[in-house]
N, C-alpha and C positions, 0 to 999 in steps of 0.2 A: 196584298194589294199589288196592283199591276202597275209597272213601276214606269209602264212608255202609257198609263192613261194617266201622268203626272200633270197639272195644270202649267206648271212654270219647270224647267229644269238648268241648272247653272253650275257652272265648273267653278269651283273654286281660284280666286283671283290669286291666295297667300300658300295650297296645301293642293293637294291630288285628291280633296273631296269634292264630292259630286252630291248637289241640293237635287231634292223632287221635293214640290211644292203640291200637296192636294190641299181640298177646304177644310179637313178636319185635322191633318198634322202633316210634317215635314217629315220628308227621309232620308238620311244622313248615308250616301256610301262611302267609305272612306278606303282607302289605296289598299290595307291590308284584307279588305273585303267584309270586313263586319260592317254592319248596321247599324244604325242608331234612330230611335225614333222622337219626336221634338210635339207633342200633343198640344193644340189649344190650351192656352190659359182660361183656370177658372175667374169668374168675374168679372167686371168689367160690361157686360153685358156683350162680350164676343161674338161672333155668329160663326164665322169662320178665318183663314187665314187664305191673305184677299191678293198679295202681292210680294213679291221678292225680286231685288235688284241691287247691282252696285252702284253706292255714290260714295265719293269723299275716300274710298280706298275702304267703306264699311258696306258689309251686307247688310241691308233693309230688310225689315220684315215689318209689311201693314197686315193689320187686322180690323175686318170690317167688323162694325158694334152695329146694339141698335140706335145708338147717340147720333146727335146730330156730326159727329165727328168719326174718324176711326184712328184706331191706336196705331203709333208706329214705333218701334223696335231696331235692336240691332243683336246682330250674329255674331256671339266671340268665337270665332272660325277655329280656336286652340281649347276651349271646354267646351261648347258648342252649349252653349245656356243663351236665350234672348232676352236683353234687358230692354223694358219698355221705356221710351224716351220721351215723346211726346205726343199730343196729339194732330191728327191731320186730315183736311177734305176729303 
């Protein structure tokens, strides 16, 4: 995957990783140059992953459902797992 047709792309606020945000998974670069890749959760009725930003000194991560809601997330920027937090418009 081409990593400058990334939908959202974000520097790291805590670490010298670098987010790419597409619909179907995140792409983790991290300073010593590997990789890491963050896939869609199963369930949920997910479609894709919809948005990423900093609030509150935590990375966001929404995922568009087919609910009347969508899921929203956070990034532990130090094992790099999203734990889903609540839901949101």
């Amino acid at each position: 995957m081409e990593l400058n047709h990334a939908e959202i792309v974000l520097k790291s606020k805590i670490n010298s990783n670098c987010y790419y945000l597409f619909k179907n998974l995140i792409i983790i670069k991290k300073i010593n140059g590997c990789y890491k890749n963050i896939y869609l959760p199963q369930g949920n009725d997910v479609i894709c992953f919809y948005d990423m930003y900093y609030m509150d000194d935590e990375l966001k991560i929404i995922f568009a459902t087919r609910n009347n809601y969508d899921l929203a997330g956070v990034l532990d920027e130090e094992n790099l797992v999203i734990t889903i937090k609540n839901l949101t418009k």
